[in-house]
N, C-alpha and C positions, 0 to 999 in steps of 0.2 A: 684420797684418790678415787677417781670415779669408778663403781661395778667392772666397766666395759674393760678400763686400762689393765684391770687388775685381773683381770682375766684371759686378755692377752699377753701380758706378762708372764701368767700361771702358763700359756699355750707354748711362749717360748723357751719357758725353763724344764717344761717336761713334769709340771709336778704341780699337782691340784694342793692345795693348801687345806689342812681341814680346821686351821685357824687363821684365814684373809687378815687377821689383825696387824699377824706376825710381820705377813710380805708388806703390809702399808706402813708398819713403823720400819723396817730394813731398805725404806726408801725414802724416811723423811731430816731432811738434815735440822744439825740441829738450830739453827736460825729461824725454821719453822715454827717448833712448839717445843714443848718440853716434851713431849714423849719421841723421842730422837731415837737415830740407829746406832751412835757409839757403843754401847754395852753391848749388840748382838754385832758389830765389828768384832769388838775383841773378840767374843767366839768364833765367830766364823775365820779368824784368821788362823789360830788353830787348827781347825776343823781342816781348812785350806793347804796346810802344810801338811798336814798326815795320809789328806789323800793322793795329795801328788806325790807325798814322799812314796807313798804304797804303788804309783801311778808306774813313776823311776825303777822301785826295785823290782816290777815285773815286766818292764817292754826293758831295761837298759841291763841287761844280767852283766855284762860284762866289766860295768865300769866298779872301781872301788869307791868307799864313803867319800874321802873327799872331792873326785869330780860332782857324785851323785849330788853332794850340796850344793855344789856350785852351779848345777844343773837347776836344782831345785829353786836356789835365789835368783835365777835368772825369770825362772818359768811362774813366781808368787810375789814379783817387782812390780811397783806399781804403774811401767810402763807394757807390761803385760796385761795386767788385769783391764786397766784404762780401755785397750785393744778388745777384750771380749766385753767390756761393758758396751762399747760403742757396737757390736754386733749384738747384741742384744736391745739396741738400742734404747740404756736405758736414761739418757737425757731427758727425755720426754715423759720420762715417770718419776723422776724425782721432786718432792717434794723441798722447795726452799722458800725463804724469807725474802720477803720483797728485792731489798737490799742485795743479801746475794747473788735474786736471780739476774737481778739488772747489771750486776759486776763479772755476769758471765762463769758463775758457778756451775751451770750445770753444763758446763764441756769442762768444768775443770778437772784433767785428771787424779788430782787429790779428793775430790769429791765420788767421782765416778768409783775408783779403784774400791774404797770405804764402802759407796753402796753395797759394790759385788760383793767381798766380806760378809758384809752383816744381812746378804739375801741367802750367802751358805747357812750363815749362823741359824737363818730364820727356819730353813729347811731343817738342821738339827732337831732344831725344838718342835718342831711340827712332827716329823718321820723318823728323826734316830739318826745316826750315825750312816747305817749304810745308805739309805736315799741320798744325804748330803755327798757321799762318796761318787756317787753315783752320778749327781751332778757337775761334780767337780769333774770328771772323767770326760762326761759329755763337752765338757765347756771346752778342753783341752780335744775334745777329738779332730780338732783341723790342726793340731800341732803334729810337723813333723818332730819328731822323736829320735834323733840318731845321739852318735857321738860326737859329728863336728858340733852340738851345742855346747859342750864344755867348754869350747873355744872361743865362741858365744859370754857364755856365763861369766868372762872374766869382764873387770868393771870398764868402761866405756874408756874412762881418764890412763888407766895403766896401760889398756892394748892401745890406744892414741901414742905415751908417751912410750913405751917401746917401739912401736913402727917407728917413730923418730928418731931415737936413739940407734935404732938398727940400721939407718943412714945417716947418722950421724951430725943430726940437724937438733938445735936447742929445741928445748920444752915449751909446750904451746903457751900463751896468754890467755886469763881467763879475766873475766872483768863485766859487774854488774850493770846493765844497760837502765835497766825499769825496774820496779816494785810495782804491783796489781793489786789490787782488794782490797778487804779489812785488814785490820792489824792483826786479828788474831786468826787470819787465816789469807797471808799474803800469798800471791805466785811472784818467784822469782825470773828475771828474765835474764840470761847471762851472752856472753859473745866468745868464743873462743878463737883465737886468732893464731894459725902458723904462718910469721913473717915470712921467713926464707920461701913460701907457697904463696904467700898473697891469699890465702885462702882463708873464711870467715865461717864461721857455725854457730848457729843460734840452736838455743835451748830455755825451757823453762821447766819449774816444779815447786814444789810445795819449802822448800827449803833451799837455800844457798848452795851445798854440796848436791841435792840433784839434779836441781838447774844446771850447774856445770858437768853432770856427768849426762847429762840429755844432749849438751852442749859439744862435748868431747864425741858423743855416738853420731851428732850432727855430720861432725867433722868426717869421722871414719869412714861414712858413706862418701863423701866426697871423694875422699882418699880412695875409695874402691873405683868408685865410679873412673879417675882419671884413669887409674891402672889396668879398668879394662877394654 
């Protein structure tokens, strides 16, 4: 990555790197080269959970462990992360292989979610634990923070197919439309469909199950949107 990029990057994440190696490999996929960001994913995902969890038990005192999870999986989902990757806009710094970039990797939010990861990780190894905290904190600071996200937090498919059931209308269709990419790293494109509504919801993800659960959250805004 060029000096320039990688120091605007460093300008938006709030944190000077006193190893630039770190942040260039925490953004290069691995169709790239062989020195790729998967190993400092895995840390950083870590890393990512502990400080939001730390994030939770001090702005949300009131709730108990199990919303606070559910809180927590909602807020380190990779249609989350996706979201402050693209505000960081880091599209344009990622590092990929001819091939994927032409297949449109670098909007892919299976890709993107992965970078942010492994530029916490990258921060760990660079300043410790608390810097990485610290950034995690920042990234989340345009997150409202109450309690209606627990209600949020439940999965996309279950609040879909309860709002159904609680008018008493059959369970949606779900049904693969497209495959996208490499093989070893397809997007799924799925369609969810409530007949009795006429109503269609598209979604995609890195797997089959989140395809339809992007596909099911599709829907749900629909569903808000008639009701209000």
């Amino acid at each position: 990555m060029p000096t320039d990029s990688l120091s605007t990057l460093q300008q938006r994440l709030q944190h000077q790197f006193s190893d630039p190696s770190l942040l260039q490999r925490a953004v290069t996929h691995r169709s790239f080269c062989s020195e790729h960001n998967e190993r400092l994913e895995f840390l950083g995902d870590s890393v990512l959970s502990l400080a939001v969890s730390s994030l939770l038990f001090k702005r949300m005192r009131d709730l108990p462990e199990g919303e606070l999870s559910r809180v927590r999986a909602l807020l380190v989902r990779q249609e989350s992360l996706h979201g402050l990757a693209m505000r960081l806009q880091l599209p344009q710094m990622l590092r990929l292989g001819e091939g994927e970039s032409k297949s449109g990797g670098k909007l892919r939010p299976s890709i993107l979610a992965d970078a942010l990861e492994a530029i916490i990780g990258a921060v760990y190894l660079d300043a410790g634990y608390e810097q990485a905290e610290r950034l995690v904190h920042r990234l989340f600071e345009g997150v409202e923070l109450n309690p209606r996200l627990q209600e949020a937090a439940k999965d996309a498919k279950t609040a879909l197919q309860e709002w159904l059931q609680g008018r008493k209308m059959n369970l949606p269709q779900y049904r693969v439309v497209d495959t996208t990419g490499a093989a070893h790293n397809q997007l799924f494109h799925v369609e969810c469909q409530v007949a009795a509504l006429q109503l269609n919801g598209r979604g995609s993800g890195a797997s089959r199950r989140a395809a339809e659960q992007a596909a099911a959250g599709a829907m749900l805004v629909q569903l808000k949107a008639k009701q209000a």
